[in-house]
C-alpha positions, 0 to 999 in steps of 0.5 A, a space after each residue: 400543807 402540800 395537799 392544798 396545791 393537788 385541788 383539796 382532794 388529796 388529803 385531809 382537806 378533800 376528806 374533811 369538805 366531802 365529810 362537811 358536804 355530807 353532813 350538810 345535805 343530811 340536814 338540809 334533807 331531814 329539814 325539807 321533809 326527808 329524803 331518806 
């Protein structure tokens, strides 16, 4: 897996944590009270 090397951002990696830090800020928001 050679997008390791390119910071995460390069394939499936950056994909996958920019989805997961998505993921988590929705919960966070709705959890808090609701941003959106």
């Amino acid at each position: 897996m050679p997008d390791i090397e390119c910071g995460g951002f390069g394939g499936g990696w950056g994909i996958a944590f920019l989805v997961f830090l998505i993921l988590i800020l929705l919960v966070v928001g709705f959890s808090v009270g609701g941003w959106f």
